[in-house]
C-alpha positions as CSV (number, residue, x, y, z in Angstrom):
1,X,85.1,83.1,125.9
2,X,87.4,84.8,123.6
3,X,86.5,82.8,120.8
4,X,83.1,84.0,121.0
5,X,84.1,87.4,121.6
6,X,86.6,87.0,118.6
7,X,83.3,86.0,116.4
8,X,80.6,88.6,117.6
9,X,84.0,91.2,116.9
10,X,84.2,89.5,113.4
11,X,80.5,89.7,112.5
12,X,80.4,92.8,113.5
13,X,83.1,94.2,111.3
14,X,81.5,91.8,108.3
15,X,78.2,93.8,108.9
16,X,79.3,97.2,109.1
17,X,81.5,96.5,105.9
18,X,78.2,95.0,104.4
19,X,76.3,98.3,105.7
20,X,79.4,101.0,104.4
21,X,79.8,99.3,100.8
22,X,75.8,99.3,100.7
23,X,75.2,103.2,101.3
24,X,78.2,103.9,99.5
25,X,76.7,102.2,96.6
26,X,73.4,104.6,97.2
27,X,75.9,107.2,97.7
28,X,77.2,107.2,94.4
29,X,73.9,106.6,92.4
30,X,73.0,109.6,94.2
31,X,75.4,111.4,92.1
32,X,73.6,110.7,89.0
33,X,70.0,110.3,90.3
34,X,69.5,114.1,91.6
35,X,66.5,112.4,93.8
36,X,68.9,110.3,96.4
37,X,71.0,112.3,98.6
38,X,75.0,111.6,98.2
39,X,76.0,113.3,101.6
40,X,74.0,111.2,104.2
41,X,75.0,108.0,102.8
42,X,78.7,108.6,102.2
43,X,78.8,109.8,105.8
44,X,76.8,106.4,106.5
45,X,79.7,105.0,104.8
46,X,82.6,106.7,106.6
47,X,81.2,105.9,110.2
48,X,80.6,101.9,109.2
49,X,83.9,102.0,107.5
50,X,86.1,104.1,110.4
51,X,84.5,100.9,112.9
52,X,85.3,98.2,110.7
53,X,87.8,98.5,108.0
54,X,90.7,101.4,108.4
55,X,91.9,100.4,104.6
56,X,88.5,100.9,103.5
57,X,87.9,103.9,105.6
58,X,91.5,105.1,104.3
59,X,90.1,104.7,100.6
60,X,86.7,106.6,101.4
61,X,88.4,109.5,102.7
62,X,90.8,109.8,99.7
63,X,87.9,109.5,97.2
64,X,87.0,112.4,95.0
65,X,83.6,111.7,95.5
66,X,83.9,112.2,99.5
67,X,86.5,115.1,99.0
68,X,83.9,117.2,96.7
69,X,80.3,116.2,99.3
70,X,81.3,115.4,102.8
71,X,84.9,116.6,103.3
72,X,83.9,120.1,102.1
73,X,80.2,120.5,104.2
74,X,82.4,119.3,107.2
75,X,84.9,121.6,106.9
76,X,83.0,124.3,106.2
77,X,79.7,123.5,108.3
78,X,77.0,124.1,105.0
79,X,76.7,124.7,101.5
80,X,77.3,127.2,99.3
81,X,73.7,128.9,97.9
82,X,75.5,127.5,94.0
83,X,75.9,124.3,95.6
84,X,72.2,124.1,96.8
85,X,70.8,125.3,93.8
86,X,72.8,123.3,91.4
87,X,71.5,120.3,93.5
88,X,68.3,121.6,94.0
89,X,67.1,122.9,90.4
90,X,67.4,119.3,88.8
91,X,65.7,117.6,91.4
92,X,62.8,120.4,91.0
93,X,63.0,119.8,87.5
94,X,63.2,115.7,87.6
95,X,60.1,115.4,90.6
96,X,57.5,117.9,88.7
97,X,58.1,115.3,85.7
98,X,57.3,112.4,87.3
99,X,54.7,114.3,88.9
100,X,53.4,114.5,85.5
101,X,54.0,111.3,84.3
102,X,52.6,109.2,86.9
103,X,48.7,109.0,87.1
104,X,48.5,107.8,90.6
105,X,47.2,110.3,93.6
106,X,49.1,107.6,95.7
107,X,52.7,108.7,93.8
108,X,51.8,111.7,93.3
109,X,51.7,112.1,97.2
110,X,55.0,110.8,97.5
111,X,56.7,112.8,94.6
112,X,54.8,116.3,96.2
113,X,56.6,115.0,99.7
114,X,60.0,114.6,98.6
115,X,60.5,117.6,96.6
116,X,58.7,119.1,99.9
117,X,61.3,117.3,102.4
118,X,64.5,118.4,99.9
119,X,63.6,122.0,99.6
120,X,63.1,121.9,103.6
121,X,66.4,120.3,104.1
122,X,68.4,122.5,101.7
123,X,66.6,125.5,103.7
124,X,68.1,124.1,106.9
125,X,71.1,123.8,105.7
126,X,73.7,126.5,106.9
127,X,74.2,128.9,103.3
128,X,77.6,129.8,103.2
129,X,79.9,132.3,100.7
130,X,82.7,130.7,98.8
């Protein structure tokens, strides 16, 4: 019984390493590609790391990447309105160019939706003063 118990535990920490090195990974081609968001997938990260791997974990938290997205809209509970539109402006820019570029109604659709879901999201988003 503890064998098997010992096994589901280890598979479970496997996967959620798997999962954490995965959307960090996304996470940090969402710092160069404007149209992936950093923040969700580095707190992906964090959460599969903090369950599986406290050296990994350790090694997230410490990272400038985490320091500069996460660390800072936990601590203070939003973004700055710089922040939003430094994010927000190159995304704009980047989506009506594909819009462009592509032919298809089909992408077209998609490319109208996500700059439509960003701009929603970055208007939830609590604005705060730095």
């Amino acid at each position: 019984m503890k064998d098997e118990k010992h096994k589901r535990s280890l598979l479970v920490k496997i996967t959620l390493i798997i999962i954490g090195t995965s959307t960090l990974a996304l996470g940090l081609v969402g710092v160069a590609l404007p149209v992936l968001p950093t923040t969700p997938f580095l707190l992906v990260s964090a959460a599969c790391y903090a369950n599986s791997s406290e050296r990994m974990h350790t090694f997230l938290l410490k990272s400038k990447m985490y320091k500069n997205t996460v660390d800072k809209f936990l601590r203070q509970g939003g973004m700055s309105l710089k922040a939003k539109l430094t994010i927000t402006i190159p995304v704009g820019i980047l989506l009506t160019v594909l819009f462009f570029v592509f032919e298809s109604p089909v992408v077209k659709i998609i490319i109208a939706a996500l700059f439509v879901a960003k701009v929603i999201t970055f208007i939830k988003i609590p604005t705060i003063r730095e």
